[in-house]
PQR file with spaces between the fields and no chain letter, atoms N, CA, C, O and H, PARSE charges and radii, in Angstrom:
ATOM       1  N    UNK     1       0.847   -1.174    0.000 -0.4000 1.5000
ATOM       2  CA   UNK     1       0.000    0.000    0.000 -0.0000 2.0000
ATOM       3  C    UNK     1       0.894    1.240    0.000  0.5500 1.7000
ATOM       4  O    UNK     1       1.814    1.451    0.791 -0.5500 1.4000
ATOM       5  N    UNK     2       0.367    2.279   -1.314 -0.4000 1.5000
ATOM       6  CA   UNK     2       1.823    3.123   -0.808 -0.0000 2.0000
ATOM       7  C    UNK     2       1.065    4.172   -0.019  0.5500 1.7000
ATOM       8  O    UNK     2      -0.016    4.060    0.557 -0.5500 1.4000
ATOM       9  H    UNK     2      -0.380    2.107   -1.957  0.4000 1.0000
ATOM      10  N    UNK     3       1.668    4.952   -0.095 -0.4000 1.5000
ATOM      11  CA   UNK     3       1.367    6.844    0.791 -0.0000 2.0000
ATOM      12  C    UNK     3       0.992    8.051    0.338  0.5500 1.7000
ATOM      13  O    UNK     3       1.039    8.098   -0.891 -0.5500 1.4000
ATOM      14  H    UNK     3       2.547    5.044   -0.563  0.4000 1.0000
ATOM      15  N    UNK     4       0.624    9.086    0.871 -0.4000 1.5000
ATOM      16  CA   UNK     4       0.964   10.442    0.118 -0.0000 2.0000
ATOM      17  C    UNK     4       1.698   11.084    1.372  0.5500 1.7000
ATOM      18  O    UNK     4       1.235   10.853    2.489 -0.5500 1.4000
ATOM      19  H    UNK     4       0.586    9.049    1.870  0.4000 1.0000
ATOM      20  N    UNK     5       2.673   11.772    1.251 -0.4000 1.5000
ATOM      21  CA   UNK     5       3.091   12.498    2.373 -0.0000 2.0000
ATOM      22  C    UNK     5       3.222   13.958    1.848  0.5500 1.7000
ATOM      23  O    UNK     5       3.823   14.362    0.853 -0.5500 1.4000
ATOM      24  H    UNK     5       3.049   11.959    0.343  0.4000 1.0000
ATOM      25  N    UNK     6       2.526   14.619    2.747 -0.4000 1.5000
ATOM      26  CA   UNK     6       2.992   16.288    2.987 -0.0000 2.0000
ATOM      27  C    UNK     6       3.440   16.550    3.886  0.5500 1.7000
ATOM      28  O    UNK     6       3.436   15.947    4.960 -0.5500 1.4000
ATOM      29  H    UNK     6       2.038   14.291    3.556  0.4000 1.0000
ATOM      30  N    UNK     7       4.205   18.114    3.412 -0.4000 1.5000
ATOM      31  CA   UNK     7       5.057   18.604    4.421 -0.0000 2.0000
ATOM      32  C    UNK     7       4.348   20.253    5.035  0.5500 1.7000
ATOM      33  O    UNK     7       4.628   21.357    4.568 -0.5500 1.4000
ATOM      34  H    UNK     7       4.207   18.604    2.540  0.4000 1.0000
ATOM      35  N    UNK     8       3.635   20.037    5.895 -0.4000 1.5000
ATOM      36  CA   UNK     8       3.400   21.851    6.662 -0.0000 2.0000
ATOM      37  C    UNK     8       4.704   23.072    6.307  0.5500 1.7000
ATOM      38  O    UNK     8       5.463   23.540    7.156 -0.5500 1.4000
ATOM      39  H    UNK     8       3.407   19.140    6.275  0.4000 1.0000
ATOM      40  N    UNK     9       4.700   23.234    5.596 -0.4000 1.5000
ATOM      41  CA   UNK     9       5.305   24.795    5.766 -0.0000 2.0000
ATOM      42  C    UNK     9       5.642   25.756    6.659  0.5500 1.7000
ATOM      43  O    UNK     9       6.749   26.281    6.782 -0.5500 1.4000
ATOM      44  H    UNK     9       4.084   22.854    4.906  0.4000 1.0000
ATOM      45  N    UNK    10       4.576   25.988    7.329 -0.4000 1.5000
ATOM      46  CA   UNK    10       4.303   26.867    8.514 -0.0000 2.0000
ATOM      47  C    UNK    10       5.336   26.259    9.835  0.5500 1.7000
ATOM      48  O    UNK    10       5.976   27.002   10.579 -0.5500 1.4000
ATOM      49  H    UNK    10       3.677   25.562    7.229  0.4000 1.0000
ATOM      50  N    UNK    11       5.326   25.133    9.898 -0.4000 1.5000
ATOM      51  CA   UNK    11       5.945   24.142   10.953 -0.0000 2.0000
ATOM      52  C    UNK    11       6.808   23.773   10.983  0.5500 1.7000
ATOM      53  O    UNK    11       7.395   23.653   12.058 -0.5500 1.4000
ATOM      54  H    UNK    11       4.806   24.529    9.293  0.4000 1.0000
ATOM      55  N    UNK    12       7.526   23.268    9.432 -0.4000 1.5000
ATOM      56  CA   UNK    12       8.751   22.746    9.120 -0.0000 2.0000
ATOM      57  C    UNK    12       9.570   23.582    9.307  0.5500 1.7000
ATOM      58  O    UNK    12       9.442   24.774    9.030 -0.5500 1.4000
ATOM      59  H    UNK    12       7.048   23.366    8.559  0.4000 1.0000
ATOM      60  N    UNK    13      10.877   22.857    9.992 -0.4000 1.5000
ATOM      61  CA   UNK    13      12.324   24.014   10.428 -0.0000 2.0000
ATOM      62  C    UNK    13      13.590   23.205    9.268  0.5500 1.7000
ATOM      63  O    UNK    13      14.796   23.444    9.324 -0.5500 1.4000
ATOM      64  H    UNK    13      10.980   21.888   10.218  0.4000 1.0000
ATOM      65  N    UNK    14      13.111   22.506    8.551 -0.4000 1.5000
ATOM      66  CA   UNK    14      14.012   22.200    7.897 -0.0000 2.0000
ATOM      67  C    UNK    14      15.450   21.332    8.593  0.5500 1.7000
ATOM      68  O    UNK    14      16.538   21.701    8.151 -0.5500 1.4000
ATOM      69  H    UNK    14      12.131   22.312    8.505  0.4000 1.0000
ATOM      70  N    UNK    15      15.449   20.366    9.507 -0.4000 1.5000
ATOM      71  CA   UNK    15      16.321   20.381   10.506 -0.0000 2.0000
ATOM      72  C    UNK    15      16.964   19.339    9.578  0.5500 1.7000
ATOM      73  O    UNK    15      18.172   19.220    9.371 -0.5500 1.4000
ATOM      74  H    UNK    15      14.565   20.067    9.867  0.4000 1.0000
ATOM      75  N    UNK    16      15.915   18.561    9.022 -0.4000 1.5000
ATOM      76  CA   UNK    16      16.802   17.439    8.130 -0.0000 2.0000
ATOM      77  C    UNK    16      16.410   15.645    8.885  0.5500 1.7000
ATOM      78  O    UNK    16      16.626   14.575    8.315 -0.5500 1.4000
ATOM      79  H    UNK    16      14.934   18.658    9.190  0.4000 1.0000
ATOM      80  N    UNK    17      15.720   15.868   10.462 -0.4000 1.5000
ATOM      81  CA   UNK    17      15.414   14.839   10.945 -0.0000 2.0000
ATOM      82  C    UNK    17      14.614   13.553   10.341  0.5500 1.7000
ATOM      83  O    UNK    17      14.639   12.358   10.638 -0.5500 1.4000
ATOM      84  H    UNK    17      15.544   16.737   10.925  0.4000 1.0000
ATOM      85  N    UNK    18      14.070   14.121    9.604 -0.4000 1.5000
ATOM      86  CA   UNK    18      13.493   12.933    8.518 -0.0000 2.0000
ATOM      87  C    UNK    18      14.473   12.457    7.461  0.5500 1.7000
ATOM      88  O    UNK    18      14.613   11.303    7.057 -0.5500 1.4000
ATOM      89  H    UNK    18      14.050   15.091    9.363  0.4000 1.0000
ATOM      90  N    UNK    19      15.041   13.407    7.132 -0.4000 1.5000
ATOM      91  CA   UNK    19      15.910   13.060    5.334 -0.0000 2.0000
ATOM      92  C    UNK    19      16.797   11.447    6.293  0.5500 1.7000
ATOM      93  O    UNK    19      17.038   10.446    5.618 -0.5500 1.4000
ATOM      94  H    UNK    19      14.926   14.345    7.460  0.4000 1.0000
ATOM      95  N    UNK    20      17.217   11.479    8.077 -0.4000 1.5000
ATOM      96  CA   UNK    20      17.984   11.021    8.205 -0.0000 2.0000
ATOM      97  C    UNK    20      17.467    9.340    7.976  0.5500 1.7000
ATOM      98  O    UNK    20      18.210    8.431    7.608 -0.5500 1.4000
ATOM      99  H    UNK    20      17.021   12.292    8.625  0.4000 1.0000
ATOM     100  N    UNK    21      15.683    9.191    8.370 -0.4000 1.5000
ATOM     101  CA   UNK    21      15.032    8.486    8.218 -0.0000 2.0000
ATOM     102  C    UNK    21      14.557    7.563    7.019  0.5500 1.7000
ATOM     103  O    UNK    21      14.460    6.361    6.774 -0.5500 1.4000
ATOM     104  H    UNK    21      15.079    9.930    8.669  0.4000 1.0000
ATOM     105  N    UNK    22      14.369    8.505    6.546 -0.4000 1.5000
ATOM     106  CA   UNK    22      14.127    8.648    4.416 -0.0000 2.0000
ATOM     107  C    UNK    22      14.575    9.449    3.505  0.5500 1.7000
ATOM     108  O    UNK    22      13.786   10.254    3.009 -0.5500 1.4000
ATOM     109  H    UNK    22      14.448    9.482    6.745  0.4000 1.0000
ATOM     110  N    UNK    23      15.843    9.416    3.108 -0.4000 1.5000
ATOM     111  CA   UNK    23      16.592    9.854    2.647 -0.0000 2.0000
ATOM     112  C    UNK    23      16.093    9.820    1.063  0.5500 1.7000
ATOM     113  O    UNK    23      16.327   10.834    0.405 -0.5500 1.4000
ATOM     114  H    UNK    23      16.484    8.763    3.511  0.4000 1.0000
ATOM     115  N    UNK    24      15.582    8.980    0.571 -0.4000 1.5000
ATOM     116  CA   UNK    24      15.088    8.864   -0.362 -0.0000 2.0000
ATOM     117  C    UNK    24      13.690    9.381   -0.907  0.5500 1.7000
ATOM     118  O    UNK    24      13.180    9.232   -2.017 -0.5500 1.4000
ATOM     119  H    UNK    24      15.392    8.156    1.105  0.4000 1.0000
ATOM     120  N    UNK    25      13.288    9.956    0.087 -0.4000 1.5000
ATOM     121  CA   UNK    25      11.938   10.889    0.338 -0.0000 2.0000
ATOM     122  C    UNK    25      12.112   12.176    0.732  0.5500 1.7000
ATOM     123  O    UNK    25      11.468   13.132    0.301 -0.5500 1.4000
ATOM     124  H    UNK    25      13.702   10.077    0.989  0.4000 1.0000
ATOM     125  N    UNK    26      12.901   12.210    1.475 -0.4000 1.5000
ATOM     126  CA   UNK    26      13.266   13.826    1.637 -0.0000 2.0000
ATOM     127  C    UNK    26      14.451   14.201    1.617  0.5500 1.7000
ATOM     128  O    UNK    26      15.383   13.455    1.917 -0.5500 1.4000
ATOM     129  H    UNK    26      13.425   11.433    1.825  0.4000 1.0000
ATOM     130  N    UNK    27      14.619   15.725    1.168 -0.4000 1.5000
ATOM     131  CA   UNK    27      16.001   16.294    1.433 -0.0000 2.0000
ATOM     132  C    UNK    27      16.169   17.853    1.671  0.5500 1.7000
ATOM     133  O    UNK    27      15.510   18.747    1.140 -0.5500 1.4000
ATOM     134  H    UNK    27      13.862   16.332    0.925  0.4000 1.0000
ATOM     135  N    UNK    28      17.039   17.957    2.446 -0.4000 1.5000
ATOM     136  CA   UNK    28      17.009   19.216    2.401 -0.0000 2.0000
ATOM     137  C    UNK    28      18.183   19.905    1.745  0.5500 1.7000
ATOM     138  O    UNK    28      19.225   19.542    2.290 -0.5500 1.4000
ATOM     139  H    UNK    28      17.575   17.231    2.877  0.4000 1.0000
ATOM     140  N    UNK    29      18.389   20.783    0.754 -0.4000 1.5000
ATOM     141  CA   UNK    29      19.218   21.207    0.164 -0.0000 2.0000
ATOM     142  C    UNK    29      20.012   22.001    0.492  0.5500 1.7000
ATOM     143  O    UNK    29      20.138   22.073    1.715 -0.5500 1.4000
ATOM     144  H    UNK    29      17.542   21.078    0.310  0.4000 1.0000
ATOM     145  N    UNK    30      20.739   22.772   -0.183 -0.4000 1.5000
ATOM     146  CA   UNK    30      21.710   24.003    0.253 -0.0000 2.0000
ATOM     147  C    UNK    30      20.925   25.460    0.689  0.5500 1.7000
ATOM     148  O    UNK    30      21.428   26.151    1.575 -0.5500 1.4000
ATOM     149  H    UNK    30      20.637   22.713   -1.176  0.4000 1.0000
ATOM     150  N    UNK    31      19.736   25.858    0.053 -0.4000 1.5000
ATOM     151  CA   UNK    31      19.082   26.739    0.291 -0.0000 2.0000
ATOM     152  C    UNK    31      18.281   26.512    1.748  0.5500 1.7000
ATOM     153  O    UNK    31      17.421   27.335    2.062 -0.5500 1.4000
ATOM     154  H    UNK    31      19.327   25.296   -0.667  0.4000 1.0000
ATOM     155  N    UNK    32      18.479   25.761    2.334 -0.4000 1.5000
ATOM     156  CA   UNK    32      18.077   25.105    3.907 -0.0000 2.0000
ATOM     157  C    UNK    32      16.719   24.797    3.723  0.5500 1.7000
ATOM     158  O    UNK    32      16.102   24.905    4.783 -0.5500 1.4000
ATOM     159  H    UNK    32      19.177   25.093    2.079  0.4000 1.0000
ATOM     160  N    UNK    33      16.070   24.476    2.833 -0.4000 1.5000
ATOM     161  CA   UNK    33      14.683   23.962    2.402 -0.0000 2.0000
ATOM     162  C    UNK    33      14.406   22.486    2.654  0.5500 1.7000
ATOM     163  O    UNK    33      15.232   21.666    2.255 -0.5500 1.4000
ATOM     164  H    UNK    33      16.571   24.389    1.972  0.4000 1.0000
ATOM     165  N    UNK    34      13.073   22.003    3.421 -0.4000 1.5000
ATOM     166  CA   UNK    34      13.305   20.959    2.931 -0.0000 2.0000
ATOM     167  C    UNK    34      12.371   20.360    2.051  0.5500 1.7000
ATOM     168  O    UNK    34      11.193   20.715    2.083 -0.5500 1.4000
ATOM     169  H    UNK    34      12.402   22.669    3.746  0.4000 1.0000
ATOM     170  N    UNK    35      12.818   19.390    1.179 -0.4000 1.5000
ATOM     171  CA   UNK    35      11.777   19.232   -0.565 -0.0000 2.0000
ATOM     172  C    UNK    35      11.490   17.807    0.077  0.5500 1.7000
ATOM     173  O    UNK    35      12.148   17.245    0.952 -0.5500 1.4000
ATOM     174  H    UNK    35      13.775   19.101    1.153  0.4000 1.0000
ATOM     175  N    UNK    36      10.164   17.289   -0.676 -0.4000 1.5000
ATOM     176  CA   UNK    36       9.822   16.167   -0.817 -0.0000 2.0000
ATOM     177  C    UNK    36       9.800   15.672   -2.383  0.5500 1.7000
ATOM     178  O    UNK    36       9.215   16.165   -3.348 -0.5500 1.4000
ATOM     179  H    UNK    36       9.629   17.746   -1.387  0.4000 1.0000
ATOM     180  N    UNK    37      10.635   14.541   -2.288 -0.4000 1.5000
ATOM     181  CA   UNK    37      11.547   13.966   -3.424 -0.0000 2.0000
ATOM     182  C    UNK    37      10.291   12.968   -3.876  0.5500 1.7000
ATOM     183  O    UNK    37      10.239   12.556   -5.035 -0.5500 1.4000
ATOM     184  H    UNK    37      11.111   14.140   -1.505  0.4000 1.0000
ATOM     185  N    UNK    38       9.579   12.713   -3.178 -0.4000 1.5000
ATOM     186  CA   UNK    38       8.183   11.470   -3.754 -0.0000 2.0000
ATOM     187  C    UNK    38       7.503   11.459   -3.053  0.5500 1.7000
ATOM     188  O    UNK    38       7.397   10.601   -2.177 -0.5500 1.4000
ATOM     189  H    UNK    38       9.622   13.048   -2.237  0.4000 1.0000
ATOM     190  N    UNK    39       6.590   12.733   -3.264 -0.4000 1.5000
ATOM     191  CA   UNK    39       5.226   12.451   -2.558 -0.0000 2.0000
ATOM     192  C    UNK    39       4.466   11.681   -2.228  0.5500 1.7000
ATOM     193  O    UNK    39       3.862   11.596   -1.158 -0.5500 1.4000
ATOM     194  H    UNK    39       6.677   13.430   -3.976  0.4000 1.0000
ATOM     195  N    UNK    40       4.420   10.892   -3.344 -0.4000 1.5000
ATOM     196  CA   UNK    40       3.614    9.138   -3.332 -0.0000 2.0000
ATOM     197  C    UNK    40       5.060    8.293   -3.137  0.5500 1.7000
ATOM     198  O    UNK    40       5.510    8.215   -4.280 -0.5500 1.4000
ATOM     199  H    UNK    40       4.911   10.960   -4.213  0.4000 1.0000
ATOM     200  N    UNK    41       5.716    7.822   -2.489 -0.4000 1.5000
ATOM     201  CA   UNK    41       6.775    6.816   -2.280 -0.0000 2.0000
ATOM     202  C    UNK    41       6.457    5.812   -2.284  0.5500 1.7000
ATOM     203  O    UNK    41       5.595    5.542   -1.448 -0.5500 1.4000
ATOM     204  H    UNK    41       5.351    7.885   -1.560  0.4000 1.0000
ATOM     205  N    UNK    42       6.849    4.901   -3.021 -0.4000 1.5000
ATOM     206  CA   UNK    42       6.590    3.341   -2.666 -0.0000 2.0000
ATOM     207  C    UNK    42       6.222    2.314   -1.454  0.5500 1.7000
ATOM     208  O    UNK    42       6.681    2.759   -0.402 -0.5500 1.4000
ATOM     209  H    UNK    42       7.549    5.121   -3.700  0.4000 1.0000
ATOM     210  N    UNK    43       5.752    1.469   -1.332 -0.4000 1.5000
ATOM     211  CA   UNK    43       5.262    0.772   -0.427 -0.0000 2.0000
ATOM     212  C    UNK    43       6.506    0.289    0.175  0.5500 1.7000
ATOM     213  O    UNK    43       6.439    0.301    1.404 -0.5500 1.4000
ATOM     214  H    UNK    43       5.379    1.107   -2.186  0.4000 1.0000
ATOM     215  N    UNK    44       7.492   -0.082   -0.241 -0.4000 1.5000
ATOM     216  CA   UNK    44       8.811   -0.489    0.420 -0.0000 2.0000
ATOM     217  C    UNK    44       9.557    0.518    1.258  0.5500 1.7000
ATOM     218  O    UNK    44      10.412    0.259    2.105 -0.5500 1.4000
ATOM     219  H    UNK    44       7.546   -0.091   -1.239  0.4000 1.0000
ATOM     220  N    UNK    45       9.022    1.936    0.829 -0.4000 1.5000
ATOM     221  CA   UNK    45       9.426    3.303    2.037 -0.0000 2.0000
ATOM     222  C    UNK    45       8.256    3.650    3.029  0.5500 1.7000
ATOM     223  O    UNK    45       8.337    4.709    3.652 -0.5500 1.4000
ATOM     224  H    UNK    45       8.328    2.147    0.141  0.4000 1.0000
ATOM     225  N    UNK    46       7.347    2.956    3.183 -0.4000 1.5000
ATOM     226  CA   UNK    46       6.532    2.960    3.842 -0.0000 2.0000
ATOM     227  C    UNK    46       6.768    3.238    5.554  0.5500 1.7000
ATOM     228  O    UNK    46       6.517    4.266    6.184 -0.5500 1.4000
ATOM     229  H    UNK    46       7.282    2.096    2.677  0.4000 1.0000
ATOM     230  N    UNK    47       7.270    2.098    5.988 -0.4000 1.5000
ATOM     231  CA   UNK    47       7.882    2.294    7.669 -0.0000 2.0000
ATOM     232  C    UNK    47       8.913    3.083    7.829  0.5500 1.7000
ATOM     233  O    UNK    47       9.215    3.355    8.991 -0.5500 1.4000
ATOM     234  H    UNK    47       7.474    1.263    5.477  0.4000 1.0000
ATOM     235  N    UNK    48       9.652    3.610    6.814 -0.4000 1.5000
ATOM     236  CA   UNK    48      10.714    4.824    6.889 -0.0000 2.0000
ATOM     237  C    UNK    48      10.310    5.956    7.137  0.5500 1.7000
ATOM     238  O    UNK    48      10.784    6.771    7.928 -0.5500 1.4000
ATOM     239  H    UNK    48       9.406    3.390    5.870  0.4000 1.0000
ATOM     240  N    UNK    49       8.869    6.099    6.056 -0.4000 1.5000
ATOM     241  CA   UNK    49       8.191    7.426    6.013 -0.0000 2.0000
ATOM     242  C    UNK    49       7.420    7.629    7.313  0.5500 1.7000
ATOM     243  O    UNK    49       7.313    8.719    7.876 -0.5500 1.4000
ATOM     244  H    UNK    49       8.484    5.437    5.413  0.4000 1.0000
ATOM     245  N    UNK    50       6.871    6.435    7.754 -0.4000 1.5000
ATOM     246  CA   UNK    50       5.940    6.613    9.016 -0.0000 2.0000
ATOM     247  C    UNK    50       6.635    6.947    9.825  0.5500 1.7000
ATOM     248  O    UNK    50       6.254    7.953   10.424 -0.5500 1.4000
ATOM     249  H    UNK    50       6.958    5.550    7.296  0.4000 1.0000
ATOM     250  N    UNK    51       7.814    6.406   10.226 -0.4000 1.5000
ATOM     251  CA   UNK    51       9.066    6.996   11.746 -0.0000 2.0000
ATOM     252  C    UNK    51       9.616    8.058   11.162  0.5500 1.7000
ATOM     253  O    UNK    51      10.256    8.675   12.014 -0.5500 1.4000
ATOM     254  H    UNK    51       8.124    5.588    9.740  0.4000 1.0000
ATOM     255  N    UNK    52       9.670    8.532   10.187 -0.4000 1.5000
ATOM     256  CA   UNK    52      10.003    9.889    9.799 -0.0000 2.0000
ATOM     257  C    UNK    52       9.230   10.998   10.408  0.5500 1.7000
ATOM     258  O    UNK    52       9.542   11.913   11.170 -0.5500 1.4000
ATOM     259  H    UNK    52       9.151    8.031    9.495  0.4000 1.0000
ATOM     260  N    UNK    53       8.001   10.594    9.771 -0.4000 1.5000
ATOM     261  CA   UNK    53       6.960   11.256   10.109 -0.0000 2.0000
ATOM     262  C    UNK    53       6.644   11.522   12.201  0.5500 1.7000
ATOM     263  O    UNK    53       6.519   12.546   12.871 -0.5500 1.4000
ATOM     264  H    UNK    53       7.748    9.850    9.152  0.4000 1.0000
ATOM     265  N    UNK    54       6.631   10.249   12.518 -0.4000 1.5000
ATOM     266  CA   UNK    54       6.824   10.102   14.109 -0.0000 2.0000
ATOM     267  C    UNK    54       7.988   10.508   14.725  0.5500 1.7000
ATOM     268  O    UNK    54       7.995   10.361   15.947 -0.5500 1.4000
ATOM     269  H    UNK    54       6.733    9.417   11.973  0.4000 1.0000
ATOM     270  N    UNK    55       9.079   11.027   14.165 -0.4000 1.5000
ATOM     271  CA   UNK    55      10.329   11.769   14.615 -0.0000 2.0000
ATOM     272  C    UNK    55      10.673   13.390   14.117  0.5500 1.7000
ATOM     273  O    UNK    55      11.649   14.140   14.099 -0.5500 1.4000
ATOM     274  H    UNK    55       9.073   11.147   13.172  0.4000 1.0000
ATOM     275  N    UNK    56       9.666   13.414   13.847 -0.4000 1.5000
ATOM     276  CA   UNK    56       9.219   15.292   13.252 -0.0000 2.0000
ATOM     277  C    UNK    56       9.616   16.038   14.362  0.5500 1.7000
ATOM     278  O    UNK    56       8.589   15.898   15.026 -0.5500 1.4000
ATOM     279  H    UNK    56       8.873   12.805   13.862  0.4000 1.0000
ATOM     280  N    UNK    57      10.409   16.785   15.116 -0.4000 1.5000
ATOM     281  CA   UNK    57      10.458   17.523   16.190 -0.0000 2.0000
ATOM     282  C    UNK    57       8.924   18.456   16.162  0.5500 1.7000
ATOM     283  O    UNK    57       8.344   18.791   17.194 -0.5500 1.4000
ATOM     284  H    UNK    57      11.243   16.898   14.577  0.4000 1.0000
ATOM     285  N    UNK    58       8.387   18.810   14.628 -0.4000 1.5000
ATOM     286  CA   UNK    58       7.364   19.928   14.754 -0.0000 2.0000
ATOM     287  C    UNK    58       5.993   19.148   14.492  0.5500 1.7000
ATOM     288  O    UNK    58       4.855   19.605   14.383 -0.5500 1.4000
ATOM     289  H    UNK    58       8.859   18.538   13.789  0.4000 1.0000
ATOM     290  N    UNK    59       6.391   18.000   14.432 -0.4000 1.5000
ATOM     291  CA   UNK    59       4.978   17.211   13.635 -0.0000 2.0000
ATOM     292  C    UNK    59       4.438   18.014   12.557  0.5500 1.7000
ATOM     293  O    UNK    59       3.279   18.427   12.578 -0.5500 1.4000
ATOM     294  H    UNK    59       7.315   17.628   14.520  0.4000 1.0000
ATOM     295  N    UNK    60       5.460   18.306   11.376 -0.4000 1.5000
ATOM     296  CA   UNK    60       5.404   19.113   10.133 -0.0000 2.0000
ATOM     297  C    UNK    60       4.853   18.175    9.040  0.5500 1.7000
ATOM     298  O    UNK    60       4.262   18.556    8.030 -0.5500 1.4000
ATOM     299  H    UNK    60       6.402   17.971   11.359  0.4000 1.0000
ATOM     300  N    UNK    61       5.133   16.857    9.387 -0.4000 1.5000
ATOM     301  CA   UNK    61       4.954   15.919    7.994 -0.0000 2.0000
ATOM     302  C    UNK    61       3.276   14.814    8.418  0.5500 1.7000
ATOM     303  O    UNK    61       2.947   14.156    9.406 -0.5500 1.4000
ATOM     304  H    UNK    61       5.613   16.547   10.207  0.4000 1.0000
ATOM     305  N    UNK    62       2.697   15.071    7.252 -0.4000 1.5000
ATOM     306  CA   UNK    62       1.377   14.425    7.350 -0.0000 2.0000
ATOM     307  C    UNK    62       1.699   13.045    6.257  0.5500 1.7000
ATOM     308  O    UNK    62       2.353   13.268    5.238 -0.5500 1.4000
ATOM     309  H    UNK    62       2.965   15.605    6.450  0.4000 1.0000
ATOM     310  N    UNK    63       1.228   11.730    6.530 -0.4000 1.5000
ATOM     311  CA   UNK    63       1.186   10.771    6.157 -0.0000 2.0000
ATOM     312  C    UNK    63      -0.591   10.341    5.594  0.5500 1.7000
ATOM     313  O    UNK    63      -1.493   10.668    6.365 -0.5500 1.4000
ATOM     314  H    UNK    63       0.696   11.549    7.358  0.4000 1.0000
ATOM     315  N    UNK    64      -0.808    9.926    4.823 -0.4000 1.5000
ATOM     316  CA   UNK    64      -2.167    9.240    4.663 -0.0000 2.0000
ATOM     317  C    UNK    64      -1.795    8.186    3.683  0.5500 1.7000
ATOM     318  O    UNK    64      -1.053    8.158    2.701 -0.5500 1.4000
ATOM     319  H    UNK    64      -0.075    9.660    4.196  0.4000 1.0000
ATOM     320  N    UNK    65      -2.571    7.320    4.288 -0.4000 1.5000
ATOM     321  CA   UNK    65      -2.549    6.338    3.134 -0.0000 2.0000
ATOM     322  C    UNK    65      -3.975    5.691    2.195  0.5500 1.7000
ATOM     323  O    UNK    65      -3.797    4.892    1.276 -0.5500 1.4000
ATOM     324  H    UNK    65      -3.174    7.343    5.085  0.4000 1.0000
């Protein structure tokens, strides 16, 4: 089953605590932004994205599936 994940704006500090999680889903670049690399990610990034998501210092990242 895969996902959609968003990222709050308002909330996100860009710290990078997820990219460390799902690196392959998120990143944050040189401009200190952080981008979502696959909104819909595969079912095999699934439990990466969810403890990503559960290790948010701001609870910035929304998961639905």
């Amino acid at each position: 089953m895969s996902v959609e994940v968003r990222i709050d704006r308002d909330l996100c500090e860009s710290n990078a605590v997820c990219q460390q999680f799902a690196p392959e889903v998120f990143e944050v670049r040189d401009d200190d932004l952080l981008y979502v690399l696959q909104p819909n990610p595969p079912a095999e990034s699934r439990e990466a994205v969810l403890l990503a998501a559960e290790r948010c210092p701001r609870q910035a990242i929304t998961v639905t599936e």
